[in-house]
C-alpha positions in Angstrom: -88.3 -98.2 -37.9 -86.6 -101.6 -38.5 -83.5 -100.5 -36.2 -85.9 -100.3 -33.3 -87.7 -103.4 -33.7 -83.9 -104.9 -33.8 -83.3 -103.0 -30.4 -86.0 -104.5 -29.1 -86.0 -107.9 -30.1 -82.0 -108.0 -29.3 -83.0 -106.6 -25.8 -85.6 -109.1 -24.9 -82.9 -112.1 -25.7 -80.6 -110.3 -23.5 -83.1 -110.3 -20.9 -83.9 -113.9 -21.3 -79.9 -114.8 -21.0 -79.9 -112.9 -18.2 -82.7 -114.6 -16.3 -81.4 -116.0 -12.5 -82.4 -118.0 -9.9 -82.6 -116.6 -7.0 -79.5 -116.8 -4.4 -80.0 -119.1 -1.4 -78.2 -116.0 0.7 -81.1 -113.9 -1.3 -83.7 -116.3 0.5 -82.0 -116.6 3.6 -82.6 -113.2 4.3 -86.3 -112.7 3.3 -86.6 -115.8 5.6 -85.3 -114.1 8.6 -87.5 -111.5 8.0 -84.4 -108.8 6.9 -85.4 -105.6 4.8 -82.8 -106.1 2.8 -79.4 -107.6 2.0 -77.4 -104.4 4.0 -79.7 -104.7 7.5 -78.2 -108.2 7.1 -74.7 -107.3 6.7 -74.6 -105.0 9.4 -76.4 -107.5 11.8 -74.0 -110.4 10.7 -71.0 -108.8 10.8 -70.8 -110.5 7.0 -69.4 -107.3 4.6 -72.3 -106.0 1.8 -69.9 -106.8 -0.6 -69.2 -110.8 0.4 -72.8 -111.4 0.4 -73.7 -109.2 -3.3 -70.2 -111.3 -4.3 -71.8 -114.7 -3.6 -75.2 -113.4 -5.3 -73.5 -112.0 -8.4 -71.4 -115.1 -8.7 -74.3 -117.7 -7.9 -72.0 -118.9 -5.6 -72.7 -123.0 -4.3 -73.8 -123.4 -0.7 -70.8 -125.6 -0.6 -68.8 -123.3 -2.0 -69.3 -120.5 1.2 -66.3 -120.2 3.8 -67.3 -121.7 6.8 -66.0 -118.3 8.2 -69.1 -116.6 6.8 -71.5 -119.7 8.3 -69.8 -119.2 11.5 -70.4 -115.3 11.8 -74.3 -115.7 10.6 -75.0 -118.6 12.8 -73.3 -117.1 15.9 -74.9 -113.8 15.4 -78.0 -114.8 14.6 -77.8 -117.1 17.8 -78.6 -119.9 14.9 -76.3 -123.0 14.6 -74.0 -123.7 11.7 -76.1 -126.7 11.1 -79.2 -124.3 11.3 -77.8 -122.2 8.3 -76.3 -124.7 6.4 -79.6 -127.0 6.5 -81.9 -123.6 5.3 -79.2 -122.7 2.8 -78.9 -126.1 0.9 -83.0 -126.4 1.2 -83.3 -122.6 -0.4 -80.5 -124.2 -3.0 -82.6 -127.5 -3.6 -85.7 -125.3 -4.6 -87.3 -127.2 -1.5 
């Protein structure tokens, strides 16, 4: 009985560490009215993987290739200034 009630306090500290805030990409997406982070990907042009990469990693806004801006922006028929000014508000908690 007292190896469970380890188990389970050890597992609720694990799930407290792992706790994150969620990914301005993450936010991007529910702004733009995506279903989810693939429907995205295929209508960027930006791979799954790049995007769960930059999620996984907490990646900065600063931090993403202007590349990846580009190919949202341009596909989206957005700007790069568009993007960049919703991505560093979703990273500002604004």
């Amino acid at each position: 009985m007292r190896r469970s009630l380890i188990f389970v306090i050890i597992d609720s500290e694990k799930m407290r560490s792992e706790e994150k805030l969620v990914h301005p990409i993450e936010l991007l997406i529910i702004d733009l009215g995506f279903q989810s982070r693939y429907a995205f990907a295929k209508k960027t042009g930006v791979a799954n993987t790049t995007i769960m990469s930059m999620i996984q990693k907490q990646t900065k806004v600063v931090n993403i290739k202007l590349g990846t801006i580009i190919k949202i922006a341009e596909s989206l028929q957005l700007t790069t200034d568009e993007i960049i000014e919703k991505l560093r508000k979703f990273e500002a908690g604004a």
